[in-house]
DRENKETI-510759 format. One record per residue (C-alpha): residue number from 1; residue in one letter; y negated, x, z. Coordinates in pm, 1 decimal. Example, Ala and Ser with C-alpha at 12.3 -4.5 7.8 and 13.67 -1.06 7.14 Angstrom:
# residues 2
<atom 1 "A" <450.0 1230.0 780.0>>;
<atom 2 "S" <106.0 1367.0 714.0>>;
# end
This chain:
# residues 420
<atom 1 "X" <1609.3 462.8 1672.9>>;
<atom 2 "X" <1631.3 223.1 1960.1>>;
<atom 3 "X" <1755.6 -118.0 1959.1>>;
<atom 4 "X" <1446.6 -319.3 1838.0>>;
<atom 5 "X" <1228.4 -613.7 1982.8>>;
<atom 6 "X" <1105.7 -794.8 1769.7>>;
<atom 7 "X" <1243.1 -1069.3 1507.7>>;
<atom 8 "X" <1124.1 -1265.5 1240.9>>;
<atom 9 "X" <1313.0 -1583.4 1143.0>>;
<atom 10 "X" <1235.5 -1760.0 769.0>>;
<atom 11 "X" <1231.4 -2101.5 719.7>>;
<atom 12 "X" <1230.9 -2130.0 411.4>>;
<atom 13 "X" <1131.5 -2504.9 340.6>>;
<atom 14 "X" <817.9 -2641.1 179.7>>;
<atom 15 "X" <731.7 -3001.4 92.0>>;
<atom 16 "X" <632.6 -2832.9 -282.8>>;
<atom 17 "X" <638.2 -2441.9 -419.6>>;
<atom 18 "X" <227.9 -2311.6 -449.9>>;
<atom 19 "X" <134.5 -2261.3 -786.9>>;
<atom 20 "X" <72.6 -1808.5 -643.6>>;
<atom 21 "X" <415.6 -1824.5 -449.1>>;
<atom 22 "X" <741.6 -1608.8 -505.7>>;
<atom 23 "X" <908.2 -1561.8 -203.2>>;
<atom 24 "X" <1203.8 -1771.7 -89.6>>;
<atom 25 "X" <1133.3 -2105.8 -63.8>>;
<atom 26 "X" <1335.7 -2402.9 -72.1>>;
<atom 27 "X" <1036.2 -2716.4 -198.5>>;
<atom 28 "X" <1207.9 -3105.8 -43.7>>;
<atom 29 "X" <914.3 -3283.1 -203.7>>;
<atom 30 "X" <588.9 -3445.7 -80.8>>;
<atom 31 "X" <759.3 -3692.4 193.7>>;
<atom 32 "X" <1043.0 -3482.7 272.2>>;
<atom 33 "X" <1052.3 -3390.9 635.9>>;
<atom 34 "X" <834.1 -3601.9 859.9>>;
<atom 35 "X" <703.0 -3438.6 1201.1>>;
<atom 36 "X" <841.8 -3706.7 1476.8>>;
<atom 37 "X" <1181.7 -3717.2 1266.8>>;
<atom 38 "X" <1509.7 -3538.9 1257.7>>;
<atom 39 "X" <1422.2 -3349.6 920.9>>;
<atom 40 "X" <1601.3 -3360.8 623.3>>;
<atom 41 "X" <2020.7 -3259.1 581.8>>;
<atom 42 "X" <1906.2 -2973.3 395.0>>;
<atom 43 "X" <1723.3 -2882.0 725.0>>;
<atom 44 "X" <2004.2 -2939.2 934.2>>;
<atom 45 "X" <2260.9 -2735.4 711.3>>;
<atom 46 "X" <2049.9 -2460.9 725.4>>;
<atom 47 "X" <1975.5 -2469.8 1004.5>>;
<atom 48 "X" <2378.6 -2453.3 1177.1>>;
<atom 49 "X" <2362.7 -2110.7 963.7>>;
<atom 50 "X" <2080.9 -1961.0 1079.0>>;
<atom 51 "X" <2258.3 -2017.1 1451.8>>;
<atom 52 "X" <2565.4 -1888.6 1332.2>>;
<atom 53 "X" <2409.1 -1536.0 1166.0>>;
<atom 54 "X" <2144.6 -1534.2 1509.8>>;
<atom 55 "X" <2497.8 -1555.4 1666.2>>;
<atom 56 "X" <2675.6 -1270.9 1499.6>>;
<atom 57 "X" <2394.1 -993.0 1581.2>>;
<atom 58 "X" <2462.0 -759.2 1831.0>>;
<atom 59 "X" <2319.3 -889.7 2198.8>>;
<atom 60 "X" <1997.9 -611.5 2249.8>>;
<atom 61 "X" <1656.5 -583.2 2477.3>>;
<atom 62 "X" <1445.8 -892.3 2510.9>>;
<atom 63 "X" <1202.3 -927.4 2241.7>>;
<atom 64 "X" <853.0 -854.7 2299.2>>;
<atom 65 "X" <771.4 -1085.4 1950.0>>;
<atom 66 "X" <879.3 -1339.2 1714.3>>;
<atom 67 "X" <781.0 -1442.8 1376.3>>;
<atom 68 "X" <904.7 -1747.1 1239.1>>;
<atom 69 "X" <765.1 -1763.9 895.9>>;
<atom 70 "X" <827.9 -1947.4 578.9>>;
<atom 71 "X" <792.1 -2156.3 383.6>>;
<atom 72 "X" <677.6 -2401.4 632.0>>;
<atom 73 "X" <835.2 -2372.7 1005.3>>;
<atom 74 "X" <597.7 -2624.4 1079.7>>;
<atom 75 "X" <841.6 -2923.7 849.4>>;
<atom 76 "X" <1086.1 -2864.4 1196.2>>;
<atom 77 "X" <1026.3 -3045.9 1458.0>>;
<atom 78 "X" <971.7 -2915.3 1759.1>>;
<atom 79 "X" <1306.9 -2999.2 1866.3>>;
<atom 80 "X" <1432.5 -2775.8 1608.5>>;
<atom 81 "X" <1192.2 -2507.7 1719.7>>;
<atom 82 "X" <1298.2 -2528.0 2056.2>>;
<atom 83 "X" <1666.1 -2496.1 1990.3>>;
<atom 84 "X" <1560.1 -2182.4 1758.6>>;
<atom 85 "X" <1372.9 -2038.8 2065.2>>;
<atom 86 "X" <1700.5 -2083.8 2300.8>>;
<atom 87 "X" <1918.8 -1962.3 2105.7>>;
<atom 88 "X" <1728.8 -1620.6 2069.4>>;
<atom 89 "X" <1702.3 -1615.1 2434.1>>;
<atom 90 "X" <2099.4 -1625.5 2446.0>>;
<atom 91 "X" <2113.1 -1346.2 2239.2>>;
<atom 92 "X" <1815.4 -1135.4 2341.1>>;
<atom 93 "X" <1591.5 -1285.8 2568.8>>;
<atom 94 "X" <1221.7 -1289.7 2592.6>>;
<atom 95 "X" <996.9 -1026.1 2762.8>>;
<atom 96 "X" <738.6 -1164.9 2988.8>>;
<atom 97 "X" <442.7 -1242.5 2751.2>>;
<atom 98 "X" <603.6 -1231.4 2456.9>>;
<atom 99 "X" <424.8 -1312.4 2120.6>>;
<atom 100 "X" <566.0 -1617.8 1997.4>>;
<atom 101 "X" <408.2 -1707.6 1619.7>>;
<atom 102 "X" <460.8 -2059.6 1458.6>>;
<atom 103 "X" <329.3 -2056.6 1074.7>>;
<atom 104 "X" <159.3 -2408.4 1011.1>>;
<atom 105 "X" <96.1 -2591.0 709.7>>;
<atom 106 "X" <-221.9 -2795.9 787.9>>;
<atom 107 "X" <-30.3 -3062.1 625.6>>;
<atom 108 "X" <303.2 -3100.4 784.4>>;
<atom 109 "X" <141.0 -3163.5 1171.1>>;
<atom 110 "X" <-40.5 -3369.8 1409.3>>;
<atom 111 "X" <-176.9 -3337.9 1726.2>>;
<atom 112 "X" <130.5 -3438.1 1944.3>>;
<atom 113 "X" <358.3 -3195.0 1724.7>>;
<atom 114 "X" <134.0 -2916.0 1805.4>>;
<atom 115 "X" <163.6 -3013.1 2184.3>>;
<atom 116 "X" <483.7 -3050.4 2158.7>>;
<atom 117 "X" <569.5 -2712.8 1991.4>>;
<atom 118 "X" <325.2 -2521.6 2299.3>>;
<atom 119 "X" <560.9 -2690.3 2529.3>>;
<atom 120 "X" <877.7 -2525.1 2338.6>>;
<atom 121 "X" <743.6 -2187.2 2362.5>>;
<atom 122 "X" <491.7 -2103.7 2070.9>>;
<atom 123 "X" <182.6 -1937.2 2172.8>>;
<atom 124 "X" <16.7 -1816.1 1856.5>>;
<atom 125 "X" <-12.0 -1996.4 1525.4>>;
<atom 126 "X" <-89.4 -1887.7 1184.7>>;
<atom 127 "X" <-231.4 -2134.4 989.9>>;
<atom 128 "X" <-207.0 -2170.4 626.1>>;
<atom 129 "X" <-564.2 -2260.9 504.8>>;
<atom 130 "X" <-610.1 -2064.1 186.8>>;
<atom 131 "X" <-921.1 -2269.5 135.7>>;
<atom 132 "X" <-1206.2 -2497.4 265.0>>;
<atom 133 "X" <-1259.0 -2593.0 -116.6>>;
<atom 134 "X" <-1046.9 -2916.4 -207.6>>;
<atom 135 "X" <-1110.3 -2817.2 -604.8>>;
<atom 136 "X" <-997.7 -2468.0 -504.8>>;
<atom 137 "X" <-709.8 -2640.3 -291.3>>;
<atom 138 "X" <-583.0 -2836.4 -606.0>>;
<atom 139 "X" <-588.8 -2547.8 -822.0>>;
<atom 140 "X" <-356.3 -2349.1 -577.8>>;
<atom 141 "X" <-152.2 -2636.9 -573.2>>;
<atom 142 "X" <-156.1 -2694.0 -216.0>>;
<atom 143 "X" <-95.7 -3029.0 -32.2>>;
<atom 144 "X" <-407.3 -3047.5 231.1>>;
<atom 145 "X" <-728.5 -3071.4 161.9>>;
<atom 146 "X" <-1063.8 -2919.1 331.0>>;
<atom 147 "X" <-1079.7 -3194.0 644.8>>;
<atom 148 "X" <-699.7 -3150.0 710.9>>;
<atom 149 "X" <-754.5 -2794.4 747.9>>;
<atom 150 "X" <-1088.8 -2849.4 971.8>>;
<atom 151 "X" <-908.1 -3079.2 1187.2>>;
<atom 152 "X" <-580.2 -2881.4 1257.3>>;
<atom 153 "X" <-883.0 -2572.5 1331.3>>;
<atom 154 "X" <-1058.8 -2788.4 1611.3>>;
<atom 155 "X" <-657.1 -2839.8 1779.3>>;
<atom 156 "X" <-604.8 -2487.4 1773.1>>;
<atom 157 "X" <-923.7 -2406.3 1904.8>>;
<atom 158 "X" <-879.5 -2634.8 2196.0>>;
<atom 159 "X" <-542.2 -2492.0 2255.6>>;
<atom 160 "X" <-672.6 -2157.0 2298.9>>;
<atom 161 "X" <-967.6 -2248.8 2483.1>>;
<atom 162 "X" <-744.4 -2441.6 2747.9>>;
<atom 163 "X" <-538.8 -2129.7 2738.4>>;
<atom 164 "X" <-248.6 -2348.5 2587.8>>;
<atom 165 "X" <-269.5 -2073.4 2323.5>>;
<atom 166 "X" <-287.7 -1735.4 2348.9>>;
<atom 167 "X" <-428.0 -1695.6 2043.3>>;
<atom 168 "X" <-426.5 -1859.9 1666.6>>;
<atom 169 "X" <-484.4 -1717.1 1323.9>>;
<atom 170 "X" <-680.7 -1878.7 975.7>>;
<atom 171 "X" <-510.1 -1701.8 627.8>>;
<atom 172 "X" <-759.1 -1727.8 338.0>>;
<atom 173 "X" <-698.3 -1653.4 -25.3>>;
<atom 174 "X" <-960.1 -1393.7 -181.2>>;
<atom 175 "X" <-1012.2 -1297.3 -558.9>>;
<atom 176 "X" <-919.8 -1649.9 -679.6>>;
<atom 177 "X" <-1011.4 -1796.5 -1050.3>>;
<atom 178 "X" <-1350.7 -1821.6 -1088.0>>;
<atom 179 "X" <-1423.3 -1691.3 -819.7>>;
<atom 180 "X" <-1764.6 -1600.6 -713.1>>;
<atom 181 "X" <-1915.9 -1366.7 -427.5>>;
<atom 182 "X" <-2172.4 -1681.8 -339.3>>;
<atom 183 "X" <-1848.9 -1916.8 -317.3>>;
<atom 184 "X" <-1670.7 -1673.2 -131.9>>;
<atom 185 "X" <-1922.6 -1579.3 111.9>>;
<atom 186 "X" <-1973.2 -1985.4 186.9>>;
<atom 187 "X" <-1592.1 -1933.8 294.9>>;
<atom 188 "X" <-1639.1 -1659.1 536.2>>;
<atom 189 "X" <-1935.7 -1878.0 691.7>>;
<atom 190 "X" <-1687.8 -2154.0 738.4>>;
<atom 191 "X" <-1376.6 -1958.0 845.7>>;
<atom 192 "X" <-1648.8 -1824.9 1136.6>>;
<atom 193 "X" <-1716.7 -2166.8 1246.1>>;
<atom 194 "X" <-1370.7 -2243.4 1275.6>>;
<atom 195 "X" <-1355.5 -1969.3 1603.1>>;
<atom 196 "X" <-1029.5 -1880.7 1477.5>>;
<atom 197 "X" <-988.5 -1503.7 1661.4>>;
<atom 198 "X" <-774.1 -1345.2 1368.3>>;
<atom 199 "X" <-807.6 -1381.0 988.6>>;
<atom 200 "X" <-546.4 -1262.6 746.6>>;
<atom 201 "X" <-742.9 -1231.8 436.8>>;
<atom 202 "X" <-488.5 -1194.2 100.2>>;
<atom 203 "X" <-613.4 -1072.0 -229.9>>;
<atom 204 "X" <-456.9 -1298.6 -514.0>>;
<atom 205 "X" <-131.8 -1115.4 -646.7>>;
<atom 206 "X" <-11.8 -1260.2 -987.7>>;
<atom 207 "X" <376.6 -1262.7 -986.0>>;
<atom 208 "X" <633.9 -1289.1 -1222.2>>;
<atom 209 "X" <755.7 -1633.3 -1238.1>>;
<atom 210 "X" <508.1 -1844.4 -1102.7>>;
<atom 211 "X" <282.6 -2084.7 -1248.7>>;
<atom 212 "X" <-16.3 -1811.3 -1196.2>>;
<atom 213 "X" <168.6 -1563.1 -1421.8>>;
<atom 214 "X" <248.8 -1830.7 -1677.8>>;
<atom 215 "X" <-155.3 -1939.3 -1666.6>>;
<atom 216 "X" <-226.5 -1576.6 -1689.1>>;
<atom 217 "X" <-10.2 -1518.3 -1979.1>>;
<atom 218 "X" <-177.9 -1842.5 -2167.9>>;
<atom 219 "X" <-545.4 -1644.2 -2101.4>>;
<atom 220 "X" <-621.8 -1985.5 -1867.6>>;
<atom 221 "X" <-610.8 -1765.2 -1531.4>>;
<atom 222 "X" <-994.7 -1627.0 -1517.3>>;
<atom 223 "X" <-991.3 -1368.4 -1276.4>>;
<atom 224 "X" <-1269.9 -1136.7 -1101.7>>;
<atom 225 "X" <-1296.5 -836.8 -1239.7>>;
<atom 226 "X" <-1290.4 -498.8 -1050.7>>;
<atom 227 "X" <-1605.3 -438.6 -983.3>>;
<atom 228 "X" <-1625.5 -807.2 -802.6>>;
<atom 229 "X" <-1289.5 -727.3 -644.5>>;
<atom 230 "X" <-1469.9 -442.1 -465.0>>;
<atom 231 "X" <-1781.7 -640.5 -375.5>>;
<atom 232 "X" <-1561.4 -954.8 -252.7>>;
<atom 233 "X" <-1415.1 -690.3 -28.7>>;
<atom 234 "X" <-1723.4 -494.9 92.5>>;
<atom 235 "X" <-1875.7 -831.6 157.0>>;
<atom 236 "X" <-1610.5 -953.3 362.1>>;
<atom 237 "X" <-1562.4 -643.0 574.8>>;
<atom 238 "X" <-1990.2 -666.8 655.3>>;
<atom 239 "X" <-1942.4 -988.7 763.0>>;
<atom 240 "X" <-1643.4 -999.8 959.6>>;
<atom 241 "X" <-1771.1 -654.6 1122.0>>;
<atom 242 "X" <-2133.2 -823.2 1227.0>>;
<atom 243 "X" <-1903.5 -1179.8 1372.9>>;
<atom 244 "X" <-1717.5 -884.4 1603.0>>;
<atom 245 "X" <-1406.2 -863.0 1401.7>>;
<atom 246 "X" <-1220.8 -545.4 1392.6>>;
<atom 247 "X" <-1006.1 -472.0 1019.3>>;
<atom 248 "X" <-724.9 -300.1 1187.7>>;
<atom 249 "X" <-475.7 -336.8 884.1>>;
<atom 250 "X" <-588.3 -386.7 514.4>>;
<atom 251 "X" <-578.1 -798.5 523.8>>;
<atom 252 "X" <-609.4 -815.2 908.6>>;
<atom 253 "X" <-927.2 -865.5 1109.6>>;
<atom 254 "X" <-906.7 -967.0 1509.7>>;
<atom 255 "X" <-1142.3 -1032.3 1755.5>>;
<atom 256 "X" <-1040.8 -800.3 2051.6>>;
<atom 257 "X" <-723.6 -839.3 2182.3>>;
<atom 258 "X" <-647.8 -1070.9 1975.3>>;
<atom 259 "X" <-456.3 -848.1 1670.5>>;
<atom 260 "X" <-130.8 -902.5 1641.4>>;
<atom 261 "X" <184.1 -769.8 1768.5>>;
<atom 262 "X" <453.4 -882.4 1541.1>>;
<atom 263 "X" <264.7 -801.0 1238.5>>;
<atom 264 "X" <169.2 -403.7 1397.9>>;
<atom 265 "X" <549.3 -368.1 1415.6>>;
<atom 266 "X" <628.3 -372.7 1075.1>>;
<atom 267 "X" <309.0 -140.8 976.5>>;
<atom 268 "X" <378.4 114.4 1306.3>>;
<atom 269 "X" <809.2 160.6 1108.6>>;
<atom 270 "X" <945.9 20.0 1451.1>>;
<atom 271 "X" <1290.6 -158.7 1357.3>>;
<atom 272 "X" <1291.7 -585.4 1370.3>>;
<atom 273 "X" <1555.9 -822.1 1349.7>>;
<atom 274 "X" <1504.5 -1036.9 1042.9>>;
<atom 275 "X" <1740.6 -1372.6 1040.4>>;
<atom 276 "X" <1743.6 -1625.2 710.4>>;
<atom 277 "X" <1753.1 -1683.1 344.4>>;
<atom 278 "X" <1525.6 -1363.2 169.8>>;
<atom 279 "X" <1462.8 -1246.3 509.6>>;
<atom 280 "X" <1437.0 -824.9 550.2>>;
<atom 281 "X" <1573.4 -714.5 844.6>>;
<atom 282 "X" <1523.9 -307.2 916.3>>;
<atom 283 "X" <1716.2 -378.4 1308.4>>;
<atom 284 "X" <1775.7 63.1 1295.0>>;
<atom 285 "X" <1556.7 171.6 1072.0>>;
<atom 286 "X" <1754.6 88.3 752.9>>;
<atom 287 "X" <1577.2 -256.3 535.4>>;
<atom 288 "X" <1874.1 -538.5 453.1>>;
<atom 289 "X" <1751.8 -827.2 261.0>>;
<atom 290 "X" <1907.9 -1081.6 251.7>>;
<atom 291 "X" <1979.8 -1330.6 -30.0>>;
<atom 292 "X" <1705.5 -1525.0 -141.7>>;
<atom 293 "X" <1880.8 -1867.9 -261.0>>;
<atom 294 "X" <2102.4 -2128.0 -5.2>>;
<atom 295 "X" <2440.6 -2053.8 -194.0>>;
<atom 296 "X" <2352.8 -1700.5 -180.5>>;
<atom 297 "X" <2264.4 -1687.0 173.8>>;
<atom 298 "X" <2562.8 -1887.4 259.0>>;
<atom 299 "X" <2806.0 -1644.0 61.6>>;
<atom 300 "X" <2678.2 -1396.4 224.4>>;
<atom 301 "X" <2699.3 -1527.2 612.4>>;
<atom 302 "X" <3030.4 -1619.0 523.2>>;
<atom 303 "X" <3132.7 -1270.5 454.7>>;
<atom 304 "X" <2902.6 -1143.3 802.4>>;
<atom 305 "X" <3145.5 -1382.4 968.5>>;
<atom 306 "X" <3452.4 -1244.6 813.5>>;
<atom 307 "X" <3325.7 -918.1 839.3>>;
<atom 308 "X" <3351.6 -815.5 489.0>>;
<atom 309 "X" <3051.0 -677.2 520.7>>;
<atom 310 "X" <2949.9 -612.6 845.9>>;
<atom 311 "X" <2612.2 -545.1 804.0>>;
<atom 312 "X" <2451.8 -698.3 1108.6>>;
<atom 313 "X" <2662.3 -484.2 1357.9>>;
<atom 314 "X" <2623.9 -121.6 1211.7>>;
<atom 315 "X" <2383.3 100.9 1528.3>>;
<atom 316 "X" <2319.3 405.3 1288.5>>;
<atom 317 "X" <2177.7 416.2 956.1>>;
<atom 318 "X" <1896.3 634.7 763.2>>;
<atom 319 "X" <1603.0 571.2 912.1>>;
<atom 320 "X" <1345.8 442.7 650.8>>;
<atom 321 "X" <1193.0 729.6 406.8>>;
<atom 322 "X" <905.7 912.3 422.8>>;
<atom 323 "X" <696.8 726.5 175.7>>;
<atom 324 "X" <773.9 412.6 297.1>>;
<atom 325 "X" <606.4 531.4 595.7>>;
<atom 326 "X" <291.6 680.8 448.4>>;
<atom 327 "X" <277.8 378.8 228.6>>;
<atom 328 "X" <306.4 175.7 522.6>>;
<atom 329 "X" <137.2 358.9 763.9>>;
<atom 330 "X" <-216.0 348.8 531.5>>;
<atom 331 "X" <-239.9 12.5 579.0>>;
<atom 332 "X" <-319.6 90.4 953.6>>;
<atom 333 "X" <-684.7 142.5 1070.6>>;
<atom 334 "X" <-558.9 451.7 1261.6>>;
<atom 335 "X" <-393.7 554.6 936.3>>;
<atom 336 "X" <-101.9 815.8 941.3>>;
<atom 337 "X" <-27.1 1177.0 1058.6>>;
<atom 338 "X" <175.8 1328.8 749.9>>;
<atom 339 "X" <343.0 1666.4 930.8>>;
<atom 340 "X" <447.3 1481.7 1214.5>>;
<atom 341 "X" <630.9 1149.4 994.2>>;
<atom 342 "X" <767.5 1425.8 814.8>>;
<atom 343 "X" <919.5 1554.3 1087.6>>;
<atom 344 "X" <1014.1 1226.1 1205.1>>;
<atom 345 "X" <1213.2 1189.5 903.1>>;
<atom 346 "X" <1403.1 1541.7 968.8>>;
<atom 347 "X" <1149.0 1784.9 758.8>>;
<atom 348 "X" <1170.7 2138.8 887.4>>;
<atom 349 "X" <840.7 2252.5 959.0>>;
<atom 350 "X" <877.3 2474.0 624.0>>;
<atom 351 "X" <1000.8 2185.6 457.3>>;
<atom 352 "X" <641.8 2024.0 564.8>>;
<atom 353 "X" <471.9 2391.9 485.3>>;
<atom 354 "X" <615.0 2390.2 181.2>>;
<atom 355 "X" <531.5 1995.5 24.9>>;
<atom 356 "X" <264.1 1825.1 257.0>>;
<atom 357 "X" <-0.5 2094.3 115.2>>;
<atom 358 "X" <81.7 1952.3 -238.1>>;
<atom 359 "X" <12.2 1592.1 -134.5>>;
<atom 360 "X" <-302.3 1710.1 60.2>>;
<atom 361 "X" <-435.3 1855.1 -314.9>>;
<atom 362 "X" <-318.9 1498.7 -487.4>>;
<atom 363 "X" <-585.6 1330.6 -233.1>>;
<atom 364 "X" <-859.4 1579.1 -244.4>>;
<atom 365 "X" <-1038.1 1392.0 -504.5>>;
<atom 366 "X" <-1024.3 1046.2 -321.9>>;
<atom 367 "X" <-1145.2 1271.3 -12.0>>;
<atom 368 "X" <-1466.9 1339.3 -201.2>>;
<atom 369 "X" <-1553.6 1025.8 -308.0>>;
<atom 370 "X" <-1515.6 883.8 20.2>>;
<atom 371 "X" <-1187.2 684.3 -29.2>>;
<atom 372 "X" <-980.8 914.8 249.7>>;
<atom 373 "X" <-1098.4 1039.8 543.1>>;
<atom 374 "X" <-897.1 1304.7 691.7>>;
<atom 375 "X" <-986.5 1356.5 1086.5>>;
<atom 376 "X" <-800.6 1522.0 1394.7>>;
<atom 377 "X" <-471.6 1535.5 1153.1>>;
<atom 378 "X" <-493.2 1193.3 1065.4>>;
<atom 379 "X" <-546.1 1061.4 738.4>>;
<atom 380 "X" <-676.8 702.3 673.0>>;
<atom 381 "X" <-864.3 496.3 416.6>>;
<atom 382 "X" <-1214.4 459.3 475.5>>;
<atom 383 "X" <-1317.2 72.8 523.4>>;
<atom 384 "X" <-1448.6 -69.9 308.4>>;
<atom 385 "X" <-1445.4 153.2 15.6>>;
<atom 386 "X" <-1108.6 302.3 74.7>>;
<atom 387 "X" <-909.8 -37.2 128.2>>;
<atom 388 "X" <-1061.9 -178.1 -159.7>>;
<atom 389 "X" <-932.8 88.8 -384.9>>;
<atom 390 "X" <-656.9 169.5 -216.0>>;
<atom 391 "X" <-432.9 200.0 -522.2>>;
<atom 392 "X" <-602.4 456.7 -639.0>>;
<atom 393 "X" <-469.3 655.6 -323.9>>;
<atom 394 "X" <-137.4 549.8 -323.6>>;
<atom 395 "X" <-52.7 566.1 -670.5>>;
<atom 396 "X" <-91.6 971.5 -582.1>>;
<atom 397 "X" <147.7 956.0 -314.6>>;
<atom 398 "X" <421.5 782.0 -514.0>>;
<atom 399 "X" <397.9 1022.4 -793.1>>;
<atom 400 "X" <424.7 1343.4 -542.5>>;
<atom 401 "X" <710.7 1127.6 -375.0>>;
<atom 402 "X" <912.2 1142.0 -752.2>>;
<atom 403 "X" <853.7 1486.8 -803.9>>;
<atom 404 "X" <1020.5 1582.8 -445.9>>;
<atom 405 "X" <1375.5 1718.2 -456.5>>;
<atom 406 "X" <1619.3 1419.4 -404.9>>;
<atom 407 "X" <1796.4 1566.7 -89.4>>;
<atom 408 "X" <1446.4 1544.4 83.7>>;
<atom 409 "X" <1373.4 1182.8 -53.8>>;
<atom 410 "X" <1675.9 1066.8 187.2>>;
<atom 411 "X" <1646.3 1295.6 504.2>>;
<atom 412 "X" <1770.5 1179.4 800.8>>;
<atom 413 "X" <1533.0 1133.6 1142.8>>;
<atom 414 "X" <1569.3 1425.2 1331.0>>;
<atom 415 "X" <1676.0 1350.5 1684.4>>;
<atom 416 "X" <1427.2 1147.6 1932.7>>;
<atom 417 "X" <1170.6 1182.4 1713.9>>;
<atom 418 "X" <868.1 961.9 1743.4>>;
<atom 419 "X" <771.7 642.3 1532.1>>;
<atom 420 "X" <494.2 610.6 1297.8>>;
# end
């Protein structure tokens, strides 16, 4: 696997932790962090690390995209930002055109620090809306409400209008409490108005540990139920289809050219850089996550530095396994060849004779009902029938995966063969 080009960088601080969240935050309080300001200490600490472990990777191509996710990015200023940006261009530099993603919080910016972050090098935002409901805002335990969000919309809509921004995503939350396909339609409607060109559309997931699963546990967490899980999704993929949106990953629609980059190299098994506390990394092929707490992250940097463990440096490992591809690869629009992963991942072609017939059988039934669709040697979920039940697919894959023998669970990539 080549060197990759692409890098995602986690900032992992939030002004409070969402009521749905789990990944690897770091909450400084409501009036932590102010935009024109230097930031917190906590900021700045973390900050000098992520320098130092950007430092240590090996120098490679210029990067074609960048991520810099959270948390919320957006609690840097755009001094901070721009220092992030250089120092990535010291190690890898930038390809002409090169996607450069900010996630915003609609409530941790104004105008100017939008401005000002264009003028460091961001070109496409993703903005965290979740919601134009303030009741449904509170409940998630988020910190803007329905006019912060409409505001920050009308910025980044200017932006890429001027052509300040080359383009700008809206995330909303679907299969909330309570609720309903009327509510959530009125969403969509708004969302449209917004002319945001990409939506990332997330169904709820309850996790362990958060103050969803604790609701949920109590019987206070009223969720829809299947069948309104599948209409929520049906209705959503009609609508977005007639507004010109194409769904060309399961919680992605785009306008044309507008889809984006960063995100297809995660789904298409190409490697990425991944730099921060909790952040995955999979720079040649193999995934390293890294810790997801500060002391954690800074025992482990230490040792990078030491090289105890020099994890950041090694050019050859196994590339990622064949399910992981598959599972990946689903999520696509364009969906997945199986012989020719298989082979990607070192399968003798009567190593794929043998199995890939046996996986074919698991899926027949979700072929006939319409869930798969199996064309010129690719098979993909149907839209929206397929995506919405998706499970039901995978769950088949996974089991044929366990009953595999072990030596071809961990095949190696045969040489120069192809990506996903």
């Amino acid at each position: 696997m080549s060197a990759p080009r692409s890098a995602y960088v986690h900032i992992p601080f939030c002004h409070r932790r969402c009521f749905y969240c789990d990944f690897a935050v770091v909450p400084l309080g409501d009036h932590a962090g102010t935009p024109s300001g230097t930031g917190s200490g906590s900021i700045r600490t973390y900050l000098s690390q992520l320098h130092k472990e950007i430092a240590l990777a090996p120098k490679g191509p210029p990067l074609a995209t960048l991520y810099i996710g959270g948390g919320t990015p957006s609690l840097l200023t755009p001094i901070q930002i721009r220092d992030l940006l250089e120092a990535l261009r010291r190690q890898f530099g930038f390809q002409a055109g090169a996607e450069i993603t900010l996630e915003m919080d609609p409530a941790s910016f104004d105008l100017s620090d939008l401005q000002a972050l264009i003028k460091a090098g961001v070109n496409r935002v993703s903005l965290g809306g979740q919601s134009f409901d303030d009741r449904v805002l509170e409940g998630l335990g988020r910190r803007h409400r329905r006019g912060d969000l409409q505001k920050c919309c009308r910025w980044l809509r200017d932006g890429l209008r001027d052509g300040a921004l080359r383009s700008w995503s809206l995330d909303l939350i679907r299969n909330l409490p309570e609720q309903t396909l009327e509510a959530w339609s009125a969403q969509l409607e708004l969302a449209l108005t917004t002319g945001a060109p990409h939506l990332s559309i997330y169904d709820l997931a309850v996790e362990p540990g958060t103050v969803f699963a604790w609701r949920q546990q109590r019987g206070e967490l009223p969720l829809p139920d299947d069948d309104l899980a599948v209409a929520l999704m049906t209705s959503t993929s009609d609508r977005l289809g007639r507004a010109g949106f194409c769904r060309y990953e399961i919680s992605n629609y785009a306008q044309p050219g507008h889809a984006s980059r960063h995100n297809r190299v995660y789904w298409s098994g190409a490697g990425w850089w991944g730099f921060g506390m909790g952040a995955t990394s999979a720079p040649w092929g193999e995934r390293l996550a890294r810790p997801r707490t500060r002391e954690g992250y800074a025992s482990w940097l230490e040792e990078q530095q030491r090289g105890l463990h020099p994890s950041l440096q090694h050019s050859m490992a196994a590339a990622l396994p064949l399910d992981d591809r598959l599972l990946v690869g689903l999520r696509r629009r364009e969906g997945v060849q199986l012989r020719q992963q298989a082979r990607s991942c070192g399968w003798s072609d009567a190593c794929c004779d043998q199995h890939l017939p046996t996986l074919e059988a698991r899926w027949q039934e979700a072929l006939n009902r319409g869930l798969l669709i199996h064309a010129s040697g690719r098979w993909r979920l149907s839209d929206p029938e397929g995506m919405a039940l998706s499970n039901q697919v995978l769950v088949e894959l996974v089991c044929w995966w366990e009953e595999l023998p072990t030596e071809l669970q961990g095949a190696a990539p045969a040489a120069g063969s192809p990506n996903l």
